[in-house]
C-alpha positions in Angstrom: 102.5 118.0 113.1 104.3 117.7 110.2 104.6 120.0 107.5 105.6 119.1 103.8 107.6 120.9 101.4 106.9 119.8 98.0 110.2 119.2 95.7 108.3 118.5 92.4 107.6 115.1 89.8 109.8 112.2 90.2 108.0 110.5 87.7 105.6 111.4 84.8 105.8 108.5 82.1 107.2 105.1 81.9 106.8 103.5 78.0 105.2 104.4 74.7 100.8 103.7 75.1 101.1 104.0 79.3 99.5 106.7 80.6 99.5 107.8 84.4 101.8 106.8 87.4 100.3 106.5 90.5 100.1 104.8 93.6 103.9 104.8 94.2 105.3 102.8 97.6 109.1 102.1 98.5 111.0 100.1 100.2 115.0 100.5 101.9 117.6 98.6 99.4 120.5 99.6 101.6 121.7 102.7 102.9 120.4 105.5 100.8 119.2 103.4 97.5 115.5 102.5 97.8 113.6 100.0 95.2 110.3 101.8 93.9 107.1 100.6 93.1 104.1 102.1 90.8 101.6 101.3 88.4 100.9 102.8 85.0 98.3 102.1 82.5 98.0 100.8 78.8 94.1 100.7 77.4 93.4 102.1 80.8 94.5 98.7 82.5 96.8 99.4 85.2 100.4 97.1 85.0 103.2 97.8 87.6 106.3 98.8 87.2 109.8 98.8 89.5 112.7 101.7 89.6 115.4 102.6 91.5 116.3 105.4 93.5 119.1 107.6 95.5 118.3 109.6 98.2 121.4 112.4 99.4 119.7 114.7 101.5 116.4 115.7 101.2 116.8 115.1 97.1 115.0 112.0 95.5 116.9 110.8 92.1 115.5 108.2 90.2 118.9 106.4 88.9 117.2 103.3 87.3 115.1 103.6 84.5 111.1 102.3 85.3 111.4 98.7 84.2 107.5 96.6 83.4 107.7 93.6 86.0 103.6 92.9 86.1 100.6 93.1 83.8 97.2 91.5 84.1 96.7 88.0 84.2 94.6 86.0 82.9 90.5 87.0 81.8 88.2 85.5 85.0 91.0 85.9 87.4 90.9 88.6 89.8 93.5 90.6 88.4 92.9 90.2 84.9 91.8 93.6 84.1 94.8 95.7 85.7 96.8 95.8 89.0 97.4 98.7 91.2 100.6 99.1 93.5 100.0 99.3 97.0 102.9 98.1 99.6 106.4 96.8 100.1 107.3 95.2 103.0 110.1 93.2 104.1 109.8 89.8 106.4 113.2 87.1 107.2 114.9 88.1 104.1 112.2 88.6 101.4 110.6 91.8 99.8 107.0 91.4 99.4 104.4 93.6 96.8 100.9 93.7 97.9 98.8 94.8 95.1 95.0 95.1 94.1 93.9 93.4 91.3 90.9 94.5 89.0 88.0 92.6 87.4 85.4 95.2 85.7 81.5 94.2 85.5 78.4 94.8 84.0 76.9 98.6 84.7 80.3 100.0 86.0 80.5 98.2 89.0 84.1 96.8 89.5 86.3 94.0 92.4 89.0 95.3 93.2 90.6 92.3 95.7 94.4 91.8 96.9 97.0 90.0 95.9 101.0 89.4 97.1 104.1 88.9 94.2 107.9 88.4 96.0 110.1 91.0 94.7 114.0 90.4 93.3 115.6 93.0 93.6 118.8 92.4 92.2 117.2 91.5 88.9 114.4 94.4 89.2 111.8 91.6 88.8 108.3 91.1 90.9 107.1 87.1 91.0 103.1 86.1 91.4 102.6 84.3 94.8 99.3 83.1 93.9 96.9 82.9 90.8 94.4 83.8 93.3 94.2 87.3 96.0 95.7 86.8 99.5 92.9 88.9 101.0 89.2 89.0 98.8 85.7 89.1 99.0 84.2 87.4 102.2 81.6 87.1 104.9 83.3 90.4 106.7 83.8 91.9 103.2 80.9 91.1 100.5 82.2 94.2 98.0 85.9 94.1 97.9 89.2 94.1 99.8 92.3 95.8 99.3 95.5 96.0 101.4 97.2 99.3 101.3 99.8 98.9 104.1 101.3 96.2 106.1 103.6 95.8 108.9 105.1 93.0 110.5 108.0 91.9 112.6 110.8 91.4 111.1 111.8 88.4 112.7 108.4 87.4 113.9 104.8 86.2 112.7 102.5 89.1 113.7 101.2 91.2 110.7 99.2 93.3 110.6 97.6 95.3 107.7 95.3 98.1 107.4 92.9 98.2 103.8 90.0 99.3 101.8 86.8 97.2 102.2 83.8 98.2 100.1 80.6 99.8 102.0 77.9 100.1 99.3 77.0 100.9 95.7 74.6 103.4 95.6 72.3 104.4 91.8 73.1 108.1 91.4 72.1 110.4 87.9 75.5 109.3 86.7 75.4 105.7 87.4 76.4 103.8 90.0 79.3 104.8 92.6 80.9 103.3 95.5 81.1 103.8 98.9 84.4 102.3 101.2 86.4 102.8 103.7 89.4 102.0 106.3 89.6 98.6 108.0 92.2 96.1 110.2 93.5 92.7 109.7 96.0 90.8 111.2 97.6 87.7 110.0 100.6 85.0 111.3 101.7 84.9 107.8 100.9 87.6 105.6 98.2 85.2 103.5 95.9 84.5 105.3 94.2 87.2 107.1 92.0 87.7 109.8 89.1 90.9 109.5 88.6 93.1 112.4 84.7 94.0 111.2 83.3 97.9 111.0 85.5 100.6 109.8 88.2 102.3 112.0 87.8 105.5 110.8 84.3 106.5 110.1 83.3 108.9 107.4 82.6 112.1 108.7 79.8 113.1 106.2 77.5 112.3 104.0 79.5 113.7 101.1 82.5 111.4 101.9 82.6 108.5 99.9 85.8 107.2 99.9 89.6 106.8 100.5 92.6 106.8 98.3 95.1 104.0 99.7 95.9 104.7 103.3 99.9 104.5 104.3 100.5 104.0 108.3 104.0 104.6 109.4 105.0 103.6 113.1 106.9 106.7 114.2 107.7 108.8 117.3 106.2 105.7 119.5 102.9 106.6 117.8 101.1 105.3 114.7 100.4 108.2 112.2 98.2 107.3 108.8 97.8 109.6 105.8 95.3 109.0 103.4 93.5 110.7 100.2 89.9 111.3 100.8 86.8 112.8 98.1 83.4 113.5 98.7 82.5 117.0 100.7 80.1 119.5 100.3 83.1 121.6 99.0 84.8 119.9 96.4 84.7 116.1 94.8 88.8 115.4 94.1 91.2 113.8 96.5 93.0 115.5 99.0 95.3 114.3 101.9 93.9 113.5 105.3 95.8 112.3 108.7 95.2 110.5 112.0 96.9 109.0 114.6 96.7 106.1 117.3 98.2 104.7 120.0 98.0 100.6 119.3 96.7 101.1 115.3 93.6 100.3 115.9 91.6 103.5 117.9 92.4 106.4 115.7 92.1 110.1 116.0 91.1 111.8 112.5 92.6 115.6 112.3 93.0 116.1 108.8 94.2 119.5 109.2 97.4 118.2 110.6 98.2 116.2 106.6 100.6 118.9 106.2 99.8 119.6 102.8 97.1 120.8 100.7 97.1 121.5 96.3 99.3 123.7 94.3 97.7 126.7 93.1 98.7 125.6 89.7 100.7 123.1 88.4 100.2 119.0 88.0 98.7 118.6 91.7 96.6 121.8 91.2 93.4 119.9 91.4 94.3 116.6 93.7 96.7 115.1 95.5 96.5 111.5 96.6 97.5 108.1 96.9 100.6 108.8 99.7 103.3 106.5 101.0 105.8 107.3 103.6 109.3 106.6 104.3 112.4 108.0 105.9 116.4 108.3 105.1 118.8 109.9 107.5 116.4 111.4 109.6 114.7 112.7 106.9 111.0 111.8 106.3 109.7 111.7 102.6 105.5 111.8 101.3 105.7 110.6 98.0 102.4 111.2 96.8 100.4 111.5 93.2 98.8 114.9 91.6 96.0 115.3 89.0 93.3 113.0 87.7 94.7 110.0 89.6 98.4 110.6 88.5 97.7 110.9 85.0 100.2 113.9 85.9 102.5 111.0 87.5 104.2 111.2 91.1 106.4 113.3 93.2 107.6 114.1 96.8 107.8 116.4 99.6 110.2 116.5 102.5 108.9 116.7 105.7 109.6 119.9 108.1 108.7 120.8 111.5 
């Protein structure tokens, strides 16, 4: 088990009109510099932004100032009405962003389907692969589909990614409100993917509804995946769940190992969600996002034993 100690924000704003910085992922530049990824929102359409950042110790610095590398494309396309962070990962050279793309429609109901931009890192820019998503609605999943972490050899073809496939829409009193959860792929190129069907980790009640962008990190010779979670009989806001597996694909849920729970006051008082993982010297790092879905913006903790 791993315990975190929280070190505060990294980052609460990016430009003038954006509001909220969540979903934050990053990826090893070279020794102790690491490029960072997050999304922000203007008329409450998400657009993602890159940064830089230093790690000495078990301090994060941001030492290069958010720079705006995508917005929403254009109206009809799957990610015309805002994009969402949601993994770096590197394969024979390259840097690759998979993101979630957003199309809204009639009565609330909303896609949310994934797409894959190559990142350049010495010019801070991010670069469309496709007009179209990488991984979308299909016969194994009719709602939506959305990558939130990859891995893959380095010097190999075997990826394999773990996302968030809608369930169901269900008509409650306050409209209508999804249900997803946790699923598998694996691909021989990072585009085209093949579904594992059913979920991997069930829900465990009838209150659970659904889960805030699942990291898995390979570590210890054991895979280990935090997640944000909502829906109990307790409370409705995210907050952080674990579980491990031997091959990534059998899991055991024990949420009471996440390490970490909400402030008693403060900007992740009332939520925390959305994690990544990563590790520098030894040191592992949960960057993670506080209230109202990082309308508060992102921060970290340090991981102790």
């Amino acid at each position: 088990m791993i315990n975190w100690e929280k070190k505060g924000v990294l980052i609460n704003k990016t430009l003038n009109n954006f509001t909220h910085a969540s979903h934050p992922c990053a990826i090893r530049l070279d020794k102790n510099k690491f490029l960072i990824a997050f999304s922000s929102r203007k008329n409450q359409q998400g657009h993602i932004f890159l940064s830089i950042a230093e790690i000495v110790g078990d301090v994060i610095k941001i030492i290069e100032s958010p720079k705006l590398v995508l917005s929403p494309s254009n109206p009809g396309y799957f990610d015309g009405e805002g994009l969402l962070s949601c993994c770096l990962v590197k394969n024979k050279g390259k840097i690759y962003l998979y993101y979630s793309g957003w199309q809204n429609i009639d009565k609330n109901f909303w896609h949310c389907d994934t797409g894959r931009a190559i990142i350049v890192p010495d010019k801070i820019e991010a670069i469309r692969e496709f007009d179209g998503p990488v991984m979308g609605r299909d016969k194994d999943n009719p709602i939506f589909a959305a990558i939130t972490s990859v891995h893959v050899d380095e010097n190999a073809d075997n990826w394999r990614a773990w996302y968030n496939s809608g369930i169901k829409w269900e008509k409650k009193d306050s409209g209508w409100h999804p249900t997803y959860g946790i699923h598998f792929a694996t691909s021989k190129n990072g585009i085209d993917w093949l579904s594992k069907k059913g979920l991997i980790i069930p829900l465990k009640s009838k209150f659970e509804h659904s889960f805030g962008r699942p990291c898995v990190v390979f570590w210890d010779n054991n895979y280990h995946m935090w997640f944000s979670y909502r829906g109990t009989k307790d409370f409705t806001t995210y907050r952080m769940g674990y579980a491990s597996s031997k091959d990534g694909i059998n899991w055991s849920r024990q949420d009471e190992k996440s390490g970490i729970d909400i402030s008693k006051n403060g900007w992740d008082s009332e939520s925390i969600c959305y994690p990544y993982l990563i590790e520098n010297d030894n040191r592992r790092f949960l960057l993670y996002c506080g209230n109202k879905y990082g309308i508060t913006g992102f921060g970290y903790a340090v991981g102790v034993q």
